[in-house]
N, C-alpha and C positions, 0 to 999 in steps of 0.2 A: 323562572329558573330554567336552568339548562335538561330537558328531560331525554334527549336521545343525542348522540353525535355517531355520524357517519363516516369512515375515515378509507379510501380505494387509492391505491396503489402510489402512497406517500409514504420514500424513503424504504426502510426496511417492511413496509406495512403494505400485505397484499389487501384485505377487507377486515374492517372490525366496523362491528356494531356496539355501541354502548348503550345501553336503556338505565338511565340516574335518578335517584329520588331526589329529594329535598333532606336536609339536615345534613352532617360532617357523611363526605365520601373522600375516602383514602382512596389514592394510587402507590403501591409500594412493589418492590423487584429489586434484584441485584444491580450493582452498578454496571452501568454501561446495556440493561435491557431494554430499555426503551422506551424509558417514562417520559424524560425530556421529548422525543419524538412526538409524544401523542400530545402535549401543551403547546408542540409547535404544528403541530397539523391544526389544532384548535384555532392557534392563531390568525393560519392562513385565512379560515371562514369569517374572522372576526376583521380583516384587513388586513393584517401583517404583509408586506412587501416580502418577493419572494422571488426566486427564478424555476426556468425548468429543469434546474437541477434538482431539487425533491421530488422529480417524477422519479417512479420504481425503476431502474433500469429493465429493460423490454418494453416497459407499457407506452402507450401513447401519451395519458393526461393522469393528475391525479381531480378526483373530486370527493371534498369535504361538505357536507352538512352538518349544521348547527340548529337543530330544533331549539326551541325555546317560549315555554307555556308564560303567557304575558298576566296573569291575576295579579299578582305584585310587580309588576312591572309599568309605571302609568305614563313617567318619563320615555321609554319605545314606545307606547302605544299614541304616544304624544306625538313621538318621530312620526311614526306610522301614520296618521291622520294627515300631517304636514305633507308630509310626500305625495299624498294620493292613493297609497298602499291599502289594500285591505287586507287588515288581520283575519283572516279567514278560521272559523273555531278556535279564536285567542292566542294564535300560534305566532309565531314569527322565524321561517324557515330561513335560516341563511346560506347558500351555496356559492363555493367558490370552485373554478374547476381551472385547471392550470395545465397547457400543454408543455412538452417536451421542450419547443421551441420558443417557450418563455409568454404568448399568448396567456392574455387571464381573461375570464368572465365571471361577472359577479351579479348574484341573482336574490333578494329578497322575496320570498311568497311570488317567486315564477317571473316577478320584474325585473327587467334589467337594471343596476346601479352601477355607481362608480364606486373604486376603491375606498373613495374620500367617503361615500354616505355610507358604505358599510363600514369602514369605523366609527362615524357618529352614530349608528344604530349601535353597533357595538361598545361603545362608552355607556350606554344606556343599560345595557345589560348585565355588562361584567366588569369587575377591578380584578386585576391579575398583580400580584405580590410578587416580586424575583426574587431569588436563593440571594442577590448578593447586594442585597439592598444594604445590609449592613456595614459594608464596605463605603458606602459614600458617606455614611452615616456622620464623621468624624468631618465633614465640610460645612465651615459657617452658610457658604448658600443654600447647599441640603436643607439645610437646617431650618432657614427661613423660607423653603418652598414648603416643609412639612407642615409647618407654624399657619402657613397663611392658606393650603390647602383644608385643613383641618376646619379653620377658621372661618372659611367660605369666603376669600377676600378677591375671587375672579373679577368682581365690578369692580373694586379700588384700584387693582393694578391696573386693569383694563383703561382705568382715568389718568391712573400715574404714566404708563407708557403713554397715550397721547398724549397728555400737556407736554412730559419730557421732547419726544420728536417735536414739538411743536416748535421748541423752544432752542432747541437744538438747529434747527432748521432754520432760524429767525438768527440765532448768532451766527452761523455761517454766513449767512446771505450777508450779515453787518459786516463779517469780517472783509468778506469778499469785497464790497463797497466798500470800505474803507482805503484799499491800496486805489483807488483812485479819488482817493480825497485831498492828496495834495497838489498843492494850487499851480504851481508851475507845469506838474505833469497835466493836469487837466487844464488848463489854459492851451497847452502844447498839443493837445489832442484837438483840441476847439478849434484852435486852429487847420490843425490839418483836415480834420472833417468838413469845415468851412471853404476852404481849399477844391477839394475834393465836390462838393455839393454846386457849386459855383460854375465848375468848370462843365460836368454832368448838365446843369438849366442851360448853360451856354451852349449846347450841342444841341438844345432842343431834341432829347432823345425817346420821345415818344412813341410808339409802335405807330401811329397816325404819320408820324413826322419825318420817322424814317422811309417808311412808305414811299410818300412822297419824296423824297430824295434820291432815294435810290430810282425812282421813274422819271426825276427830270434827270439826272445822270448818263442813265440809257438814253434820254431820247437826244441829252446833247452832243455823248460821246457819238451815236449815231448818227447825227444830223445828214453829213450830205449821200448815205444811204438812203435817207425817209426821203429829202428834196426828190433825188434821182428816182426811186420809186413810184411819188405820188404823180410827179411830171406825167414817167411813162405812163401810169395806171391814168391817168386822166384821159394820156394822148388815143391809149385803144378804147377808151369811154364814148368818146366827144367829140376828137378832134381830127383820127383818121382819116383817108377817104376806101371804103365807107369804115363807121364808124361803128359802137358796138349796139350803142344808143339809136343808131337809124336803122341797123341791119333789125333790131325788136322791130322796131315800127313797120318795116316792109311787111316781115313776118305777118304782124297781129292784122295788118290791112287783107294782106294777101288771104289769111284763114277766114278774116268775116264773109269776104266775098265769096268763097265755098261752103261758109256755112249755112246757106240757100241749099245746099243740096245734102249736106250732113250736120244736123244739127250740135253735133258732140265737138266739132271744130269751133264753132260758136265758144264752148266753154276754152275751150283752148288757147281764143285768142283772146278771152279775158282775163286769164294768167298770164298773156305773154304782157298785156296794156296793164297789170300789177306791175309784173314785172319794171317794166318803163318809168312806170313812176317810182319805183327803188331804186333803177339807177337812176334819174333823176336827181335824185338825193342825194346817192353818193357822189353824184357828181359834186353839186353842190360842198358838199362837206370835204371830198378834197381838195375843190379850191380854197374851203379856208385853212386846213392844216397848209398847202401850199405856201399860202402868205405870212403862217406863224414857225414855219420849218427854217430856222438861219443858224448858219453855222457860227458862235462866236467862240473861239478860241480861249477868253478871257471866263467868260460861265463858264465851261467845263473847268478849265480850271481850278475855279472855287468851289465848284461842286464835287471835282474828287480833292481838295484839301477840305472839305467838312468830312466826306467819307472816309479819308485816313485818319481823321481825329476822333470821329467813331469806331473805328477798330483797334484804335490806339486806346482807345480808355477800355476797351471790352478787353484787348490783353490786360491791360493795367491791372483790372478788377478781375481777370482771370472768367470769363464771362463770354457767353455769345453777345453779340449786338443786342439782341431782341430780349435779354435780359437786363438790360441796362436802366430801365425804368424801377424793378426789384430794387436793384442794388441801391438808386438814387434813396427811393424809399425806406432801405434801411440805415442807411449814412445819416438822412435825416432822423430817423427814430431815435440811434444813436445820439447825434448833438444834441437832440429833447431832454435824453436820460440827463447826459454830463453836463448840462445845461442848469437842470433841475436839481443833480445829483445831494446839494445840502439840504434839500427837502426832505429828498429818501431817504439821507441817511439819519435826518429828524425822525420821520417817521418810523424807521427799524427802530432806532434805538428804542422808540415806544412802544413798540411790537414786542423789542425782546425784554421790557420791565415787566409787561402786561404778561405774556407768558412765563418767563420767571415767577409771577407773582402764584402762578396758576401750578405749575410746578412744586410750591412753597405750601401751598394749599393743599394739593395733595397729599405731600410726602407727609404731611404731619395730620393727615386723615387717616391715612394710613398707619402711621407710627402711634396714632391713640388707638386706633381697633388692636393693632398689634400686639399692644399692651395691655390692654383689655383682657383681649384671648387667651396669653399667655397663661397667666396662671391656672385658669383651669383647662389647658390642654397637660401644663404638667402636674395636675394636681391626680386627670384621669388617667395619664399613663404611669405614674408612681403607683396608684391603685395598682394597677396592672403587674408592674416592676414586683411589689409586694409578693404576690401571688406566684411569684415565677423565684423563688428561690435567691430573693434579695429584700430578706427582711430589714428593716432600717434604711434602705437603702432611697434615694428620691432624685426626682427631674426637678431641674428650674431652669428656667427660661428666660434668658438677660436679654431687653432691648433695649440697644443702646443707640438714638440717633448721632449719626456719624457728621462731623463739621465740613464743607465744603460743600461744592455743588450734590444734589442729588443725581442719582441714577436712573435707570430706566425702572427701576423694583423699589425707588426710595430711596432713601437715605440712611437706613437702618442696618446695626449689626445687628445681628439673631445669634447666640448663641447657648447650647446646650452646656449646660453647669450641674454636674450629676456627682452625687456620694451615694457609693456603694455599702456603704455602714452607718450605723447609727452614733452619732456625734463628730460624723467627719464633716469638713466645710466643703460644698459642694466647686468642682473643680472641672476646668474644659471636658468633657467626655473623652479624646482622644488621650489627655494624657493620664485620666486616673483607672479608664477601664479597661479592664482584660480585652483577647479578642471574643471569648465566651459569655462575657457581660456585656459586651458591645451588640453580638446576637441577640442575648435575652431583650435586652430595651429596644432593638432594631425591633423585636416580633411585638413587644409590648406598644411599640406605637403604630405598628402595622394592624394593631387590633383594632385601638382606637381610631383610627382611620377608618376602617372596615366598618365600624360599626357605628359611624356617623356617614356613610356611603348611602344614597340613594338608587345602589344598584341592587339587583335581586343574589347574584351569585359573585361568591368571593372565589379567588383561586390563590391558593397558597405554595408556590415552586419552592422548597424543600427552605421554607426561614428558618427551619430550625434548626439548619445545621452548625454547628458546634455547641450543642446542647446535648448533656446526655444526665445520667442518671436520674436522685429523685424529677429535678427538675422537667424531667420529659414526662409524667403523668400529669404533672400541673401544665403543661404545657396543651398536653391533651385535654386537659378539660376547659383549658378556655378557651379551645378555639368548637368545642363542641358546645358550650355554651355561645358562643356568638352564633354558632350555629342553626341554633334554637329560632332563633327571627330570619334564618336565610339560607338561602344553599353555598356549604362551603368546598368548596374540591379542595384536597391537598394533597399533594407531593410529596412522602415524609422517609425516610429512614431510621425514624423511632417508632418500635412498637408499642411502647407507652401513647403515642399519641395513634397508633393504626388502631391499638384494642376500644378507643373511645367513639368510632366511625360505625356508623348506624351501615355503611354500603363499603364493599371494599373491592378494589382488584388490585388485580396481580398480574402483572405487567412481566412475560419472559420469551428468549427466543429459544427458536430449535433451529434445525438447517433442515431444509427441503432441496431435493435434488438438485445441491451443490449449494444452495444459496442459502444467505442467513433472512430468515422470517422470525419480526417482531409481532404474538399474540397477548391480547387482556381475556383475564378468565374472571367474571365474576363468583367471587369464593363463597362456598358454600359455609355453614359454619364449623361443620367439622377442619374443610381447607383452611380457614381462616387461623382454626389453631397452627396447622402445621406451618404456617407461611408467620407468625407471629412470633412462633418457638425456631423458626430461621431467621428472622432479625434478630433473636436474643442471643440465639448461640452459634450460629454459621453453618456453613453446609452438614455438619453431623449435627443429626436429631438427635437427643435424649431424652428419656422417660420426665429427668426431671425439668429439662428445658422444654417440653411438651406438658408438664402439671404449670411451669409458671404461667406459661402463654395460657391454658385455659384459665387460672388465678387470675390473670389480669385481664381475662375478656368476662369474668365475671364478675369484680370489681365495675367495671364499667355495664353493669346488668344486662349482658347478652346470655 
């Protein structure tokens, strides 16, 4: 349960401490004090998305703690294992702290987390009730989220959505493949890609191939450079008078004969007699480029029209040269596909019966649990209904599978079929029920919910609003009795249901120098009267609006 919450410089709230028991704890104040603020400071520690706009103006950051004692709690302590986290004294500290500048950090028991794992620790802990759940109430989908939440049907949909994409995915791809199933168009294309692939092997466009082209290219467009070059380079090699090749030799002779007197000349003139033999070489080797050096007019030629027809297909295909082997590659994969293409689309169409069939399988797994369910989810919230100041009155729950394709949720309508009197035929909830009987069954099924919840703490943001009279003590006693098994927080603006809360505060502002501050007072008992004889009769206290509030805090045996 939630045992402490820490709340610093969030919104109108400079520090509050809160220390909570277990069983019904009211939050109750004027409107516009500041209740809502403190369910939304809560939320920030439990993941709620946020800016740094809820920083206090002046301050730098706000930070929120969420203590939270784990003994009934086995699903967190589950989390907690998983993550590596150690619950340290059974606790499970949540802090969130949020700068100015929109910066967040999120902290479990001193760990760093993400936003994402302090919400799934947080689902773990706590179900939070909105004021205006009732309002969607009157939606056939509402309706079947309610149904099949209640129900525990997370694995079925979980199967119903992927076979649906599955399948979904499998008809597209068939549709897609179908616009090239007819025969002329794909002949037409066969042919151009054949076209196309033909002319690509006839360029020989390989990076190896190019290569080599582009280097006999240079050496033909070059040719009578190279001749004229190697000539010369031979003539100062070889053939000068002296030459470069003799002028070494004198050298290497001339240093051996001195090296009788300096031994270090020795090594010198066997570098230069290396040397000799490298030119040597080179000589050699330029006589034979020499005699393969010819200028023919006719090669060049042909060798820059292959190179214009290689630039020419790289415009073509929008492409460098040295990409051209890719493209060949994919041209062919192409003609493969449209080649093949009556195969594939053999094969989808089997894909999308097989899926379909999987689909089929689902939805009507789903639509037998559904039906199942139903009755006793409305059999428990008519209970409930009963108790809330609608004697006669009952839920039923129509599941009607719907004819067509299924959907990603089935193929099922869900709809809520409600009489408010005894011998009436039960009829759509939006059109037979008030909007204050729409409340009471909104909270009646929010009960049941709650109390098939495997979380430790319930929080209830004002459900009971547009309820008033008898109805708001019965109101109050069933959510103090759900309470009995769990800690429940409420929101309420009936004192019928604040005089049945084992804990109470009182949520009001004052203005400090200039500025308006949101404080919670935990109420003493005597407070509690005064604060319960102002929800009955408004800002003026009377003797006898002060004997009913203690009347009905002693009813509820306080």
């Amino acid at each position: 349960m939630l045992s402490e919450l820490l709340i610093e410089d969030f919104a109108l709230v400079q520090r509050i401490r809160l220390h909570l028991d277990g069983g019904l704890v009211v939050l109750t104040g004027e409107t516009g004090a500041g209740k809502s603020i403190l369910l939304d400071a809560l939320g920030l520690a439990l993941g709620a998305r946020a800016d740094g706009g809820v920083v206090r103006p002046g301050a730098e950051r706000t930070v929120i703690s969420a203590i939270f004692e784990l003994l009934d709690a086995p699903l967190a302590r589950s989390w907690l294992d998983e993550q590596g986290i150690e619950a340290s004294e059974g606790l499970a500290i949540l802090r969130r702290q949020l700068s100015a500048d929109g910066r967040s950090r999120c902290q479990v028991n001193g760990q760093a987390v993400t936003l994402a794992q302090m919400r799934e620790l947080a689902e773990c802990l706590v179900d939070i009730h909105g004021q205006n759940a009732h309002q969607s109430l009157v939606r056939p989908e509402e309706q079947r989220r309610l149904l099949d939440a209640w129900a525990g049907h997370a694995g079925l949909l979980e199967v119903m959505a992927a076979a649906w994409s599955e399948h979904e995915a499998a008809r597209a791809e068939a549709t897609a493949l179908g616009a090239t199933l007819d025969p002329a168009l794909r002949e037409r294309e066969l042919a151009l890609l054949t076209h196309e692939i033909e002319a690509l092997q006839a360029l020989d466009c390989t990076s190896e191939a190019l290569a080599l082209l582009e280097h006999a290219h240079s050496r033909s467009a070059h040719a009578e450079s190279l001749r004229d070059g190697v000539a010369e380079s031979l003539a100062w090699l070889d053939e000068a008078e002296p030459s470069a090749h003799a002028l070494i030799g004198r050298a290497e002779r001339r240093l051996r004969d001195l090296s009788r007197y300096d031994a270090r000349l020795g090594v010198t003139a066997q570098q230069l007699q290396d040397a000799a033999v490298l030119v040597t070489d080179a000589i050699a080797e330029l006589r034979d480029q020499a005699e393969s050096v010819e200028h023919d007019p006719a090669e060049l030629a042909r060798l820059e029209s292959r190179l214009a027809a290689v630039h020419a297909a790289a415009r073509r295909h929008r492409c460098e040269a040295a990409d051209l082997p890719g493209v060949l590659a994919r041209l062919a994969a192409e003609r493969e596909r449209l080649a093949t293409v009556e195969a594939s689309a053999r094969a989808l169409a089997e894909r999308v019966e097989i899926t379909g069939r999987a689909v089929t399988e689902a939805a009507v797994a789903l639509s037998v649990a559904r039906q199942g369910a139903a009755p006793r989810f409305a059999a428990l919230v008519t209970e409930h209904m009963q108790g809330l100041a609608m004697a006669g009155g009952l839920l039923r729950v129509a599941v009607e599978a719907q004819a067509g394709r299924a959907a990603r949720h089935g193929n099922d309508r869900v709809e809520f079929l409600v009489s408010t009197n005894r011998g009436m035929e039960p009829r759509p909830l939006g059109k037979v029920a008030s909007g204050g009987e729409i409340a009471r069954i909104a909270l009646a099924i929010q009960v049941v919910l709650a109390g098939d919840a495997g979380v430790p703490t319930l929080i209830f943001d004002e459900v009971d609003a547009g309820i008033g009279g008898r109805t708001a003590e019965v109101i109050g006693r069933e959510l103090r009795r759900l309470a009995e098994h769990r800690q429940v927080l409420c929101v309420t603006h009936l004192a019928q249901v604040a005089a049945q809360a084992g804990q109470h505060f009182a949520v009001n502002k004052r203005t400090e120098s200039g500025q308006t501050v949101t404080e919670v007072e935990a109420l003493t008992a005597s407070a509690r009267v005064t604060e319960i004889a102002r929800m009955l009769g408004g800002v003026e206290l009377t003797p006898e609006g002060l004997r009913h509030a203690g009347a009905l805090l002693g009813l509820a045996g306080h």
